[in-house]
N, C-alpha and C positions, 0 to 999 in steps of 0.2 A: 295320654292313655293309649295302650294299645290296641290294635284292630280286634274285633273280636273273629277267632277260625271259625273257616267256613266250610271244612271239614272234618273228621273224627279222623281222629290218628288210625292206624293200620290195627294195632293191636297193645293191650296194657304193658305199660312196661315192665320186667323183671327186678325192679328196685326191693321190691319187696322181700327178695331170698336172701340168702348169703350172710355173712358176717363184717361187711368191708362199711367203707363210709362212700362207697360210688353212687355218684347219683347224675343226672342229667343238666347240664350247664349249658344255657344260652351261650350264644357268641357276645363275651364279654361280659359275662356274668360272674359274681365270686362265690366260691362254693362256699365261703367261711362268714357269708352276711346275707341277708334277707328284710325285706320289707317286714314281711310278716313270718311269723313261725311256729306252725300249727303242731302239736303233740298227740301224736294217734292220726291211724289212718284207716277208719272206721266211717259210716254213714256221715257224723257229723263233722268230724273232721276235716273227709272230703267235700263234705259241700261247704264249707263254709272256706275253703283254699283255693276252690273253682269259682267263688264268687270273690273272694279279694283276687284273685289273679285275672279277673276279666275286667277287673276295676282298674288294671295297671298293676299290682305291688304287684314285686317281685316275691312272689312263695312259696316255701319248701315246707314241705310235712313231713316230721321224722316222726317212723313206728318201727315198733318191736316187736307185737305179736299182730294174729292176722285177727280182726275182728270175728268178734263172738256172733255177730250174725251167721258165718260157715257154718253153724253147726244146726242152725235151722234146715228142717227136712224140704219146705215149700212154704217161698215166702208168698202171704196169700192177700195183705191187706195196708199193701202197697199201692196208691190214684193208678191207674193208667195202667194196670196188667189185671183184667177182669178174670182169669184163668187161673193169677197167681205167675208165677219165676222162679226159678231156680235161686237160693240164696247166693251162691259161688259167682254164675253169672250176674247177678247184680250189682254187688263186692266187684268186679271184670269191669264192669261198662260205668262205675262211679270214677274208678281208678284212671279207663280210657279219658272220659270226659275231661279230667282233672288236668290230665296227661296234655290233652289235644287244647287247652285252654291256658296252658304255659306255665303250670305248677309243677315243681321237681320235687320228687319223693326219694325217700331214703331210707335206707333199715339201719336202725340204731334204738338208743335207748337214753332218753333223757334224763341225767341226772340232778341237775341244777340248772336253777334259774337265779342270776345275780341280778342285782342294780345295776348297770354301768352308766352313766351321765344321764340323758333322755332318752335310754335305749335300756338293752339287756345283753349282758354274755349268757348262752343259753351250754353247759357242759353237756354233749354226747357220746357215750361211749358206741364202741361200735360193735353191732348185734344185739342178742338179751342175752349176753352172759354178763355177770360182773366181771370187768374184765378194764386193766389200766388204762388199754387203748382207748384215751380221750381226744375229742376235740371242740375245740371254742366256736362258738358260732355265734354272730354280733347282729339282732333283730332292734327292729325298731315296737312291734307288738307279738303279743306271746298268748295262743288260743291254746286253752288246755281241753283236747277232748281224746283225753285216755280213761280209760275205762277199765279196773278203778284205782288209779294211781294216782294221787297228787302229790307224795314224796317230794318231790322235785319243787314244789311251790314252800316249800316249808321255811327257808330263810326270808323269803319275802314278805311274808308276813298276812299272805291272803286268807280271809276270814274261810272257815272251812266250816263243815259239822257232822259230826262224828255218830252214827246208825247202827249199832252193831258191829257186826266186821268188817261197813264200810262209811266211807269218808264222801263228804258229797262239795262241792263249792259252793258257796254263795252269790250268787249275782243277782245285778238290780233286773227290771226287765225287758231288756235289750242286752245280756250276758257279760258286762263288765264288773269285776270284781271290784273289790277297796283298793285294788291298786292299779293306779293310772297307767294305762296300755297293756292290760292284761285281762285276758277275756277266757270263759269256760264256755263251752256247747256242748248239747247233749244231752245224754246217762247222768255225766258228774255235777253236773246239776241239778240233780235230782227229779229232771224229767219221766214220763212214762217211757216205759221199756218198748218203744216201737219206733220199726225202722224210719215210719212215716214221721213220727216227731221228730226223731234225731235229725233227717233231712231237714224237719223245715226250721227246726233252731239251729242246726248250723247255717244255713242260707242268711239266717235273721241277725246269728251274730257275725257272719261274715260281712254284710251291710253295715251292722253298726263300725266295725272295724273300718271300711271305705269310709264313711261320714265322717270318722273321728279323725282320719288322718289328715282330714282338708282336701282329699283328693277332689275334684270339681265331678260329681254323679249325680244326675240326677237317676237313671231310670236302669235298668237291664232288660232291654224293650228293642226288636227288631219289629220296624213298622211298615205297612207297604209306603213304596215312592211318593212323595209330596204330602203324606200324613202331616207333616209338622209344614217343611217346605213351602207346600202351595197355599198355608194361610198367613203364608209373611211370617214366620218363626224359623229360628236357627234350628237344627237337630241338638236336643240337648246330649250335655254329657252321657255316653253310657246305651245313649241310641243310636240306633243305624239304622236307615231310611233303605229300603231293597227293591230295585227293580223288577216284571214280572217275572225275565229269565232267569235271574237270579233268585227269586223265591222259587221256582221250577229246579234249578239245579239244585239247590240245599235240599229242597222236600224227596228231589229223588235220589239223594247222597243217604238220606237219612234211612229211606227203605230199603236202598239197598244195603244199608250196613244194617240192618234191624233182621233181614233176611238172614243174613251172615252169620248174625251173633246166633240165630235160633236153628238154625239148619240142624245144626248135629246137639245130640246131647252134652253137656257141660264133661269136659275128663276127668276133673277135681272128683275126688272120692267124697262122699257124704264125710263131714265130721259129728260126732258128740263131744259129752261132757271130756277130757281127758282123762280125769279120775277110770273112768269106765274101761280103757283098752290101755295098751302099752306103747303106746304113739305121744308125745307131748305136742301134735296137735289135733291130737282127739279122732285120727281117720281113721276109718271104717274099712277091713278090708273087705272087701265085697266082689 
């Protein structure tokens, strides 16, 4: 397993623009294979990519469009911001997190998902256009949390149901669908529409994903020194035991990047509905 960082990366990465297949590769990592491979890069998305990628898998999220949270004016009923947050920055600091905990992001557009052995080839083309430029990418598990697309699930044969103009997946609950190593979070499961659940089902199905792999986890639990230690117990999987300088240096890593992120107002321009202005993603000029 990997160490978990012990500090927040500098700033979110620009994965998110463009139309290419560039994304961010470890030293020695392959860009065309992943442990896991999360579809959409939204609230649940990210958190359940920040949680298999602290677990050890190696994971990449490819998204197409920017999550429909932007277009929230003041996200207000969110644990842990009694004031409320800026929707844009929070979409910023899920992405940094994701970022600074070893999960590469990539703008593309998934169009299939095959069988391949005990695995999957997952097709991406590059961008949201339709558009030939494909390419193969070979996962071991495949989290659907795009919002609301499952297109792509459709040779698979994952149980789906159909709401009107939209499509929802079915999962048992801990979010694994009828097909083994294939997981929804979120919206597309027909969750309630709040940021606060999408976080905490993808968290949930990000866990089950760790369990199911065999990975050795126990916990995602930093404790102080000798917590476990000093009663004659190993640190389990997934913990880290921290000295007091070291809980001192992270807590003032943390404020100071909290400082940072709020100082100045967010630049991102308010979004709405699309339909409304002449922007396809919905900005506001202002």
């Amino acid at each position: 397993m990997s160490e978990h960082p012990t500090d927040a990366s500098t700033a979110p990465s620009d994965s998110d623009a463009g139309t290419d297949f560039s994304d961010s590769i470890p030293d020695g990592g392959d860009s065309n294979a992943a442990d896991v491979l999360v579809v959409g890069g939204g609230v649940a998305g990210l958190t359940a990519a920040t949680f298999t990628a602290r677990a050890g898998l190696d994971t990449l999220v490819v998204d197409a469009d920017e999550s429909i949270l932007a277009r929230n004016a003041h996200l207000e009923n969110v644990p842990g911001f009694p004031a409320g947050i800026n929707s844009r920055q929070f979409l910023d600091l899920l992405r940094e997190q994701a970022d600074a905990n070893g999960v590469r992001r990539q703008t593309g557009r998934v169009r299939d998902v095959a069988r391949d052995g005990d695995g999957f080839e997952v097709a991406v083309a590059a961008g949201n256009d339709a558009t030939p430029a494909e390419r193969t990418i070979s996962a071991d598990a495949v989290v659907a949390a795009s919002w609301s697309d499952v297109s792509y699930l459709e040779n698979l044969g994952v149980d789906t149901r159909d709401a009107g103009s939209k499509t929802y997946v079915e999962v048992d609950d801990l979010g694994r669908t009828n097909v083994e190593g294939v997981y929804a979070a979120g919206r597309l499961t027909e969750k309630y529409h709040q940021a606060v659940v999408a976080a905490g089902h993808g968290a949930e199905v990000g866990l089950t994903v760790v369990h199911d792999s065999e990975t050795p986890y126990y916990n995602d639990w930093v404790t102080p020194e000798g917590y476990f230690t000093d009663r004659g117990r190993e640190v389990p999987p997934g913990c880290e035991e921290i000295d007091a300088a070291e809980r001192d240096r992270r807590d003032s890593a943390s404020r100071d990047r909290m400082r940072e992120a709020f100082t100045e107002a967010h630049p991102e321009p308010q979004r709405t509905h699309p339909s409304l202005v002449d922007d396809e993603l919905g900005r506001l000029d202002e």
